[in-house]
FIPA-367136 format. One record per residue: residue in three letters; x, y, z of N, C-alpha, C in turn. Coordinates in steps of 0.1 Angstrom, whole numbers, padded with zeros to 4 digits, always signed. Example, Ala and Ser with C-alpha at 12.3 -4.5 7.8 and 13.67 -1.06 7.14 Angstrom:
2
Ala+0132-0057+0078+0123-0045+0078+0132-0033+0078
Ser+0128-0022+0071+0137-0011+0071+0129+0000+0079
END
This chain:
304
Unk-0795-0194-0001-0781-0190-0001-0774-0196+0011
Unk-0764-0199+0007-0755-0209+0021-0745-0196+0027
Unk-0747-0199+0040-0736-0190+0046-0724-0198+0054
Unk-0716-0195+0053-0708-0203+0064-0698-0196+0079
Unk-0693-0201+0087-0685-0194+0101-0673-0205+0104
Unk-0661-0200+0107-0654-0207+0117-0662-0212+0132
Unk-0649-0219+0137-0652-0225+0146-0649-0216+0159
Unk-0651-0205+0160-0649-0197+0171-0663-0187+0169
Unk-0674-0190+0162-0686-0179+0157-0696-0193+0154
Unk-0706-0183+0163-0722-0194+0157-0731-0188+0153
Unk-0736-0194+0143-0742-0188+0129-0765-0191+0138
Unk-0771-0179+0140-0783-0181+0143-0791-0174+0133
Unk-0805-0185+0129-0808-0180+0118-0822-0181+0120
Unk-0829-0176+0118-0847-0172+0123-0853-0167+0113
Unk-0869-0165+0116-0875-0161+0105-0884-0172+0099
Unk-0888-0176+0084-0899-0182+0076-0892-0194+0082
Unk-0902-0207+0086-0897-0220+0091-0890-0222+0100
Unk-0885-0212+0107-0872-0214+0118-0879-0212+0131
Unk-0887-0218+0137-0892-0217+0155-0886-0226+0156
Unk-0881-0232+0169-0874-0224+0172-0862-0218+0166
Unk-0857-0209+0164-0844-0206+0159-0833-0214+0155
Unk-0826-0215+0143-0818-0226+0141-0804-0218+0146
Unk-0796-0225+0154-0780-0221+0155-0770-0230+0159
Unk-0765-0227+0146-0751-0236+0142-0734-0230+0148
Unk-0728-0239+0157-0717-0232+0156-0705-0238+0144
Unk-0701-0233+0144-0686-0239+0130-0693-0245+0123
Unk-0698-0236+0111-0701-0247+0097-0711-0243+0088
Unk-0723-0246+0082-0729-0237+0075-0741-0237+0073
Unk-0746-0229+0066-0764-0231+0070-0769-0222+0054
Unk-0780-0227+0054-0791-0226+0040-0798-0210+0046
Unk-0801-0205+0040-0808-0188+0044-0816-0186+0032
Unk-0832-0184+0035-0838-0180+0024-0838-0166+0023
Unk-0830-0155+0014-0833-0145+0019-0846-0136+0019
Unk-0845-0125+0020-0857-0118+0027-0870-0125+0032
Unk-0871-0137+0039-0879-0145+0046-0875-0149+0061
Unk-0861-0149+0059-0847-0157+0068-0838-0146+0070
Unk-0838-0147+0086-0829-0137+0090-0816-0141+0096
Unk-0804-0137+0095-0791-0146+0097-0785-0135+0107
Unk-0778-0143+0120-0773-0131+0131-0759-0142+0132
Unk-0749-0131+0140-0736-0140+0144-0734-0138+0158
Unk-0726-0145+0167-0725-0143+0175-0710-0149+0184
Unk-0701-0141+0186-0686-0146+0190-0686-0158+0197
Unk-0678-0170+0197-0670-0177+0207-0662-0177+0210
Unk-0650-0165+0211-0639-0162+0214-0639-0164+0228
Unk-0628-0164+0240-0629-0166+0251-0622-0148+0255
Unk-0629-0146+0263-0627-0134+0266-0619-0133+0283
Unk-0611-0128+0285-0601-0127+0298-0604-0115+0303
Unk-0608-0114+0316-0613-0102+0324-0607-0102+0337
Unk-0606-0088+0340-0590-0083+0352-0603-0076+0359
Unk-0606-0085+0372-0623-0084+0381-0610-0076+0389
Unk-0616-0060+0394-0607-0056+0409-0619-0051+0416
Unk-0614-0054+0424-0626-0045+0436-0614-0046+0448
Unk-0614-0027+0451-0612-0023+0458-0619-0017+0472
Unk-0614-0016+0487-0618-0015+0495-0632-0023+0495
Unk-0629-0032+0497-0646-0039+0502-0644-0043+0518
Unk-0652-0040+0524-0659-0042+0539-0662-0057+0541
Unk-0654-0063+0548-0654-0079+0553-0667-0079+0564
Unk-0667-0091+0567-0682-0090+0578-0676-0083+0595
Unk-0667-0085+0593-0659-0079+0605-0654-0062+0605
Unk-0657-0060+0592-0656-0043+0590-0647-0043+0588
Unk-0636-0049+0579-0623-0050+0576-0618-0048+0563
Unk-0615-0037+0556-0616-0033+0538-0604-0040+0535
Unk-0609-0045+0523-0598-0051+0518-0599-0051+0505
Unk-0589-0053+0494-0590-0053+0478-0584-0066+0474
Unk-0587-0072+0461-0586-0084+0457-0589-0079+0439
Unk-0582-0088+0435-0579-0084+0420-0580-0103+0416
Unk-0588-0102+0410-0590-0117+0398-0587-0114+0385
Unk-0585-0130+0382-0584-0126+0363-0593-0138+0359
Unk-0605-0136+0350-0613-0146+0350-0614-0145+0329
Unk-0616-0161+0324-0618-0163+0312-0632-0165+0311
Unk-0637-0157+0301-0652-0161+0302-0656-0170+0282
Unk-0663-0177+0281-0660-0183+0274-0680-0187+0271
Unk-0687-0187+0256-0698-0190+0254-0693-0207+0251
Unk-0704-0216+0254-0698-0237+0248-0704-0231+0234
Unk-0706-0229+0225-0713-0232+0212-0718-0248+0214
Unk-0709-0258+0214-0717-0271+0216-0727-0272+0226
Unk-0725-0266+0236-0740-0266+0244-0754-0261+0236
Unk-0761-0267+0233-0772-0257+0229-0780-0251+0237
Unk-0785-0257+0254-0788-0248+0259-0783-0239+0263
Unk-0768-0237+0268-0755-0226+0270-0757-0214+0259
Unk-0758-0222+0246-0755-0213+0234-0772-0205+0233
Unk-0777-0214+0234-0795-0208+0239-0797-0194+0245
Unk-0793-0197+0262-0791-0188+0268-0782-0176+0262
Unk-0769-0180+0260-0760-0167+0254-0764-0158+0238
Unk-0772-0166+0234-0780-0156+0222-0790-0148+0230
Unk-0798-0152+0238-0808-0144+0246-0805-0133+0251
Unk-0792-0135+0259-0784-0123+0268-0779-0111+0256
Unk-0767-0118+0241-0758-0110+0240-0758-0113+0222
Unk-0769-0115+0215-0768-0115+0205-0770-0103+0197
Unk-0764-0101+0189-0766-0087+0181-0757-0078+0191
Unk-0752-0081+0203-0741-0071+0209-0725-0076+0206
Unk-0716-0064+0203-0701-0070+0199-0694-0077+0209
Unk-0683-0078+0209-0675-0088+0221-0672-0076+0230
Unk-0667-0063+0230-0671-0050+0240-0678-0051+0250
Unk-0692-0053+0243-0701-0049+0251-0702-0066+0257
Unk-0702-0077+0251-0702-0086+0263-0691-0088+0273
Unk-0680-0084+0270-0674-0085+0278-0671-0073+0293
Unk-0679-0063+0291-0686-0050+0302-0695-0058+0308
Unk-0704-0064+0303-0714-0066+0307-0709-0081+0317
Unk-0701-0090+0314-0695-0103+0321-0687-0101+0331
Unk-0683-0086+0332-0671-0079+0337-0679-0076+0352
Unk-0688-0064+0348-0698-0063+0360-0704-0070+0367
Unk-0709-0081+0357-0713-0096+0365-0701-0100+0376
Unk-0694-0104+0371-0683-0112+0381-0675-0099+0395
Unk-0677-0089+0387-0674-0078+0397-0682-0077+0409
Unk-0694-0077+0407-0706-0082+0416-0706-0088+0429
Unk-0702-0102+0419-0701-0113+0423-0691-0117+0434
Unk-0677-0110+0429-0664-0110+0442-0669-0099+0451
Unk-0674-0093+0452-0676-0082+0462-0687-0086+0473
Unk-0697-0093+0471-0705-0105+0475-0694-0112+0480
Unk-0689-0122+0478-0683-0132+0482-0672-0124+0497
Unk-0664-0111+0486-0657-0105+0501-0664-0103+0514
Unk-0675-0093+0511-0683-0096+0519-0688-0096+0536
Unk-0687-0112+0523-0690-0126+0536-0676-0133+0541
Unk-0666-0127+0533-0655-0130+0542-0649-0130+0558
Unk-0643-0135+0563-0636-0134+0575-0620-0129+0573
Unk-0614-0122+0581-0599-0123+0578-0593-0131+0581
Unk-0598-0143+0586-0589-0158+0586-0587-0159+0570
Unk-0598-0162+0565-0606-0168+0551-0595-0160+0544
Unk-0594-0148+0548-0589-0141+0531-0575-0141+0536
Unk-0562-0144+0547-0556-0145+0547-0551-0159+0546
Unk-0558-0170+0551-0557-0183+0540-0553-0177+0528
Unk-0565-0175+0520-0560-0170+0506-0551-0166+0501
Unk-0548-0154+0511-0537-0148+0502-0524-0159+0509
Unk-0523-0165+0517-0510-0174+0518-0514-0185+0509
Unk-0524-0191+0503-0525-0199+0491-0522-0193+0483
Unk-0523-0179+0480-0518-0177+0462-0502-0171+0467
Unk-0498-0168+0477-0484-0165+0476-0475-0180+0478
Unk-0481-0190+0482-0477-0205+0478-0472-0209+0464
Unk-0486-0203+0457-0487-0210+0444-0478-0201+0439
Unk-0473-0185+0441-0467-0182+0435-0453-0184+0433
Unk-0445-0188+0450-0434-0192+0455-0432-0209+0443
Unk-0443-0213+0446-0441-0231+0434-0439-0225+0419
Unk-0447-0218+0415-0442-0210+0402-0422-0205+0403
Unk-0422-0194+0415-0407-0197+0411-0401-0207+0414
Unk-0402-0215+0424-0395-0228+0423-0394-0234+0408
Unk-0404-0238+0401-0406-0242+0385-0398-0240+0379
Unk-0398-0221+0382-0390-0219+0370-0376-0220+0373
Unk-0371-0219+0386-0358-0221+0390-0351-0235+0385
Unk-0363-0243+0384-0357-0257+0381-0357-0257+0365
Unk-0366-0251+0362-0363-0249+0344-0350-0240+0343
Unk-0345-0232+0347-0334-0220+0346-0323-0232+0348
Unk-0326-0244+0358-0313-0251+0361-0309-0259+0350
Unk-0325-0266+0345-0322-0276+0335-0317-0269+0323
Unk-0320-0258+0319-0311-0251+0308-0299-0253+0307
Unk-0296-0247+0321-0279-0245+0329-0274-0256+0322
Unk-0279-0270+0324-0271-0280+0326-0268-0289+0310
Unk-0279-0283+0304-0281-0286+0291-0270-0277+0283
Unk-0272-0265+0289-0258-0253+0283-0247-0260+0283
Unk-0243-0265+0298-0230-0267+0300-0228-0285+0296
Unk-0236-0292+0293-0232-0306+0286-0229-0299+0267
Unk-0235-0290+0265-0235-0289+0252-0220-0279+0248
Unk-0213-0270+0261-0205-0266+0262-0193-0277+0261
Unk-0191-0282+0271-0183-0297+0272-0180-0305+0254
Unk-0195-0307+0246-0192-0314+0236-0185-0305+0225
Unk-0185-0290+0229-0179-0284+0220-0168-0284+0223
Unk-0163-0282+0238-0148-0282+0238-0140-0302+0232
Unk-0146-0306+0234-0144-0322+0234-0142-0324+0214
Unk-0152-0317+0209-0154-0320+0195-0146-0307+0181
Unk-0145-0294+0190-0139-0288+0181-0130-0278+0188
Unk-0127-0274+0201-0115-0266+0204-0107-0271+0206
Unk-0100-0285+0213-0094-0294+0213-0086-0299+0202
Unk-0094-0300+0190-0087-0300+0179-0083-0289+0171
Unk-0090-0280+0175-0086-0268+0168-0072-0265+0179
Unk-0075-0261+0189-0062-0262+0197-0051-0268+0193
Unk-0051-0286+0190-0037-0290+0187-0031-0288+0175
Unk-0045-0285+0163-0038-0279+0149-0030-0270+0147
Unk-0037-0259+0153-0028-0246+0158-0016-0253+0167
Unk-0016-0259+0176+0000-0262+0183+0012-0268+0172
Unk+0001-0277+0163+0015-0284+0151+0018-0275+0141
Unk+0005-0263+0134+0015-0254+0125+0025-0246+0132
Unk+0019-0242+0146+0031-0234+0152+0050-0239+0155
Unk+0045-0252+0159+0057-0259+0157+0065-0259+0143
Unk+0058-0268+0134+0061-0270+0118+0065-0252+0116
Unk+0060-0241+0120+0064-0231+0110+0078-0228+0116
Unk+0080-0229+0137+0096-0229+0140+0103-0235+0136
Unk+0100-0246+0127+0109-0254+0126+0114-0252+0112
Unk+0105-0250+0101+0107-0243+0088+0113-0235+0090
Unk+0108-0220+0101+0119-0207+0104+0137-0208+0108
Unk+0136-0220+0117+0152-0227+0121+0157-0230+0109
Unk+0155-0235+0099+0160-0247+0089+0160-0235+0082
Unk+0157-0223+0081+0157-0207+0068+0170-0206+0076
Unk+0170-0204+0089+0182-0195+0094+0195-0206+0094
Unk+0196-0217+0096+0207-0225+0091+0211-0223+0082
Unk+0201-0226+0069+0205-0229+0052+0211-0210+0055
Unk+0207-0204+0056+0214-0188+0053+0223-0182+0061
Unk+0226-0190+0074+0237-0192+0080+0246-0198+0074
Unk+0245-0211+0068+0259-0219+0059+0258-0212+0047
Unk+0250-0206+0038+0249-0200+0027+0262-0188+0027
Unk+0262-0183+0044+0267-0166+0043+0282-0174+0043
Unk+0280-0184+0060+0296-0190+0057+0307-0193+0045
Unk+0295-0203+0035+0302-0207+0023+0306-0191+0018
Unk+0302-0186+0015+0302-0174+0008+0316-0164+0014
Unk+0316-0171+0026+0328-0156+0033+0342-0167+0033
Unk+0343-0178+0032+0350-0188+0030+0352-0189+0018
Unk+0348-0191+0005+0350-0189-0010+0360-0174-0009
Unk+0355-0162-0003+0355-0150-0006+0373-0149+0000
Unk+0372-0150+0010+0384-0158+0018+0392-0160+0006
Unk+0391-0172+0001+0400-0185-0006+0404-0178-0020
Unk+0393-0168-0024+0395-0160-0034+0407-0145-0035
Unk+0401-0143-0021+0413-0136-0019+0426-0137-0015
Unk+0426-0151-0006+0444-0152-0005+0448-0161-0020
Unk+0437-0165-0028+0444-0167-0038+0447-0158-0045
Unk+0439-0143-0048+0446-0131-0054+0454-0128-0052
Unk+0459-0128-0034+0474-0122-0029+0483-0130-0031
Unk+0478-0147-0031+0491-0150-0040+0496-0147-0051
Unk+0488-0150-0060+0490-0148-0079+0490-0126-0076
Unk+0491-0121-0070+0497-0109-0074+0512-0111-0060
Unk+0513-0113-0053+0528-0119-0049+0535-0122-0057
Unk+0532-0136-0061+0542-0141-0069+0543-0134-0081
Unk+0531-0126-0089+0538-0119-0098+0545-0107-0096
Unk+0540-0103-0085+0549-0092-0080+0564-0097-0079
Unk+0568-0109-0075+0579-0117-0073+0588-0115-0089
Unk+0579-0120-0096+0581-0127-0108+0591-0113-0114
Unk+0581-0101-0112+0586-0085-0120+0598-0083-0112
Unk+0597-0080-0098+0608-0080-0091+0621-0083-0098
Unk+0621-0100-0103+0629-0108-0105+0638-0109-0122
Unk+0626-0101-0127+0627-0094-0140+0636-0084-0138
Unk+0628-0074-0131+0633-0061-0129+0652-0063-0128
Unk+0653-0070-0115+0667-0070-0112+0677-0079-0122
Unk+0669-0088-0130+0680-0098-0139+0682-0083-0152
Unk+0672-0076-0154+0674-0063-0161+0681-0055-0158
Unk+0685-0051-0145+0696-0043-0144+0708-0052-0141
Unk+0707-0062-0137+0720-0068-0140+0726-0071-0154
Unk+0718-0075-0162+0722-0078-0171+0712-0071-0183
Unk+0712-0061-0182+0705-0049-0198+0707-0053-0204
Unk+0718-0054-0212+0719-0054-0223+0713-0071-0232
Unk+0722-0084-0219+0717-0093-0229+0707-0098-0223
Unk+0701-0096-0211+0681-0092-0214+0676-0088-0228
Unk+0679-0074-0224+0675-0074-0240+0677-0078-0256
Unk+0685-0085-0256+0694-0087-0266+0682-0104-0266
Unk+0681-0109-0251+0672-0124-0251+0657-0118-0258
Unk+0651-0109-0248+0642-0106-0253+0642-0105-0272
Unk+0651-0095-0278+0650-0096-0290+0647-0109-0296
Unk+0659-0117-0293+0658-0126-0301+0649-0136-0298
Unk+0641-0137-0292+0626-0143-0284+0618-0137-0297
Unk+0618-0123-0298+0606-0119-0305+0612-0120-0319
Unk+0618-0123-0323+0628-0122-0339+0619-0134-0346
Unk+0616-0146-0343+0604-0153-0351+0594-0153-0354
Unk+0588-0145-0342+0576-0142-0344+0574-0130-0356
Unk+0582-0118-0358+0589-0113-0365+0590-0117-0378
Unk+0596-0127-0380+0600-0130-0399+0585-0138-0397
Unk+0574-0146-0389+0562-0152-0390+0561-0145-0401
Unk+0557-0128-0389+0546-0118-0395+0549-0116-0407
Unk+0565-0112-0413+0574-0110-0424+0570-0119-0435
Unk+0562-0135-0433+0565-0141-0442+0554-0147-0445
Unk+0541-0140-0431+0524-0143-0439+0519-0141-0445
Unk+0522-0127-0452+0514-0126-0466+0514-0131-0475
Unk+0527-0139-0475+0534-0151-0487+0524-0162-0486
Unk+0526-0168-0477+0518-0178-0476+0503-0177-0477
Unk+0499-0168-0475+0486-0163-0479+0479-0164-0490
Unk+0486-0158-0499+0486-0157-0515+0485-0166-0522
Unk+0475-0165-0527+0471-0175-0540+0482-0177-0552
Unk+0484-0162-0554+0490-0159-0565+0502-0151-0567
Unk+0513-0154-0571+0526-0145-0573+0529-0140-0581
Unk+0532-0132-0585+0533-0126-0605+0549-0115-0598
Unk+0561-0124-0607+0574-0117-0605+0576-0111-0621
Unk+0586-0101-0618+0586-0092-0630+0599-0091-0630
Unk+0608-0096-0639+0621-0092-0642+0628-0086-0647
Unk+0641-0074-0651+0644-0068-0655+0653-0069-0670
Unk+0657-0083-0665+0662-0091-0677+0676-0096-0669
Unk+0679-0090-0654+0694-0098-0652+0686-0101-0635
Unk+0694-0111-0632+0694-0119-0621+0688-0132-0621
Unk+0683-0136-0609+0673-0149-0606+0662-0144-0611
Unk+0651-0156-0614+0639-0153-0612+0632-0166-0609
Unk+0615-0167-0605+0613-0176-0604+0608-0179-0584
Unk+0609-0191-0582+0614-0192-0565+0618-0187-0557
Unk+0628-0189-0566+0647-0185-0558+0643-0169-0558
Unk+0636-0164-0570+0637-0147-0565+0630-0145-0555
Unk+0618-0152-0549+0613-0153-0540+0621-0154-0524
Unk+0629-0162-0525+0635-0170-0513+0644-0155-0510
Unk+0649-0155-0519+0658-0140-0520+0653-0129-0514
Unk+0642-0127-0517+0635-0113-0516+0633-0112-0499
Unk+0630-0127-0493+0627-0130-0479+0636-0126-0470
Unk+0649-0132-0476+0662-0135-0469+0665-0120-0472
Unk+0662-0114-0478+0672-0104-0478+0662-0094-0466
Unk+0648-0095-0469+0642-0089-0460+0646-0092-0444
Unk+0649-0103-0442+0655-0109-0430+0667-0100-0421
Unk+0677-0104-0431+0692-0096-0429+0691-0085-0429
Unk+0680-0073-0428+0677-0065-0425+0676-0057-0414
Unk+0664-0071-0407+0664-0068-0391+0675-0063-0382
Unk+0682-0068-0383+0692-0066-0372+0698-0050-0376
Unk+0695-0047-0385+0696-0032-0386+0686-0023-0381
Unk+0673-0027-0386+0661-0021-0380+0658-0018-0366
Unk+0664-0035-0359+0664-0035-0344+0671-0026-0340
Unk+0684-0022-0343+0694-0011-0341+0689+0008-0338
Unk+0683+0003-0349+0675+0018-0352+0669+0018-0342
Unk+0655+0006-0340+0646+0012-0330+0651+0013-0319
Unk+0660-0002-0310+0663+0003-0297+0678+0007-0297
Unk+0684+0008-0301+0698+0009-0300+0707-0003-0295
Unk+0701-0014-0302+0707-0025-0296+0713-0033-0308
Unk+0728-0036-0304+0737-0037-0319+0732-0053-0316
Unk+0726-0064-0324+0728-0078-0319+0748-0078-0322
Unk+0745-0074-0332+0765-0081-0339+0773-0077-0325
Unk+0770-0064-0319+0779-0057-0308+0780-0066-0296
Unk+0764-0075-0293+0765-0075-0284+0774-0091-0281
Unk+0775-0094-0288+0778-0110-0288+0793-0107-0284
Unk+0797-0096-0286+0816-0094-0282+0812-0086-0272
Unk+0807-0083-0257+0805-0075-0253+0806-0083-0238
Unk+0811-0080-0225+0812-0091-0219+0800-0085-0207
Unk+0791-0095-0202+0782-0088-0196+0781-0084-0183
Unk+0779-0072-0182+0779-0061-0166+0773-0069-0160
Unk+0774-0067-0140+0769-0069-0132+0769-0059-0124
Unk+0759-0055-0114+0752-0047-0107+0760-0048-0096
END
């Protein structure tokens, strides 16, 4: 049966044919089972926070120190990987890393020690160095940002406020200028309008003047002269008169006369019947206004 591991796990396999022990890291291996025994074992890198507090310098001087150490098995080593099955196979990444923890814990506490306080204040001004060059770093990365911000700033103003800016400047213009050219056209619109209105009205108060003139001028030729006013008037309307008197005639298709056996007949009784309706008027007129025509023609006319 084949088994296989990533490349962060190594595969050790023992048992029937396997002296020494076969172990593979990343990849895969043949297992006979129940003859062949198959173990795993991490290559993850493990990070460890080493503190040791108050430790006694050779000068009797306590001091604390805090490390951070990566601890890491080679799988490609095979004697590395040899050794690290021996120590920590069949235990989880937990327990090796307590166990690598205390080692190196050990280890700095030892080394403090044998310290001097020259030695460890060296130190600590080498790591407060390194730390000062870290902000420096990043100060200069914070700048190159900056500068990158503000070239990228620049191409925006250069590429789209600029022009957005002058667009906006020409509708603003173009719409005062449209708004001016409304108030003109409806400025001359109201003018025309009060000037027509004007022209309409002194032309009303003429044409009612002059006809006021006109009645006036009536009025007084009527009391000056009544009677043959009216006597003009009459005979102004007297044709229109026998018109009306003599449309039905002309109208007619057809005439059917009926005679008694003495007089005209014919045309002539026609022409007759008109004429006599005619010579009538001047009596009728009498009746309605009281105006003799026959009287007035001998009548010499009043003045006011």
């Amino acid at each position: 049966m084949f088994f296989t591991c990533g490349p962060n796990e190594a595969m050790v396999v023992s048992g029937f044919c396997r002296s020494p022990p076969v172990m593979v890291a990343g990849g895969r291996v043949f297992v006979l089972p129940c003859i062949q025994q198959i173990q795993r074992i991490s290559l993850n890198t493990l990070t460890l926070n080493v503190k040791s507090e108050k430790v006694y310098t050779r000068h009797g001087v306590p001091i604390s120190v805090t490390g951070i150490a990566q601890v890491k098995i080679q799988g490609q080593n095979k004697e590395m990987l040899a050794a690290a099955c021996q120590m920590f196979l069949g235990k989880t990444e937990a327990e090796i890393a307590h166990i690598a923890l205390e080692t190196l814990e050990g280890h700095q506490r030892a080394i403090m020690a044998h310290m001097t306080v020259e030695v460890a204040k060296t130190k600590q001004q080498i790591e407060e160095q390194r730390v000062q060059v870290q902000v420096v770093e990043r100060a200069q990365q914070v700048a190159v940002q900056e500068q990158e911000i503000a070239r990228r700033e620049k191409e925006l103003e250069a590429r789209v406020r600029k022009p957005a800016e002058a667009e906006r400047y020409k509708l603003e213009r173009l719409a005062e200028a449209e708004k001016s050219q409304l108030i003109m056209q409806a400025e001359a619109e109201a003018e025309s309008v009060r000037m027509r209105g004007e022209a309409e009205a002194f032309a009303i108060g003429a044409r009612a003047r002059a006809e006021a003139e006109q009645m006036a001028k009536k009025a007084e030729a009527f009391q000056l002269y009544q009677e043959a006013a009216q006597l003009d008037m009459l005979l102004e309307k007297l044709p229109q008169v026998a018109e009306e008197i003599s449309g039905p005639l002309t109208s007619a298709n057809k005439i059917t006369l009926v005679s008694s056996g003495g007089g005209t007949v014919g045309a002539a009784k026609v022409t007759g019947e008109v004429l006599d309706i005619l010579s009538r008027l001047p009596e009728s007129v009498e009746r309605l206004t009281g105006v003799s025509i026959s009287q007035v023609n001998h009548k010499p006319l009043r003045t006011a």
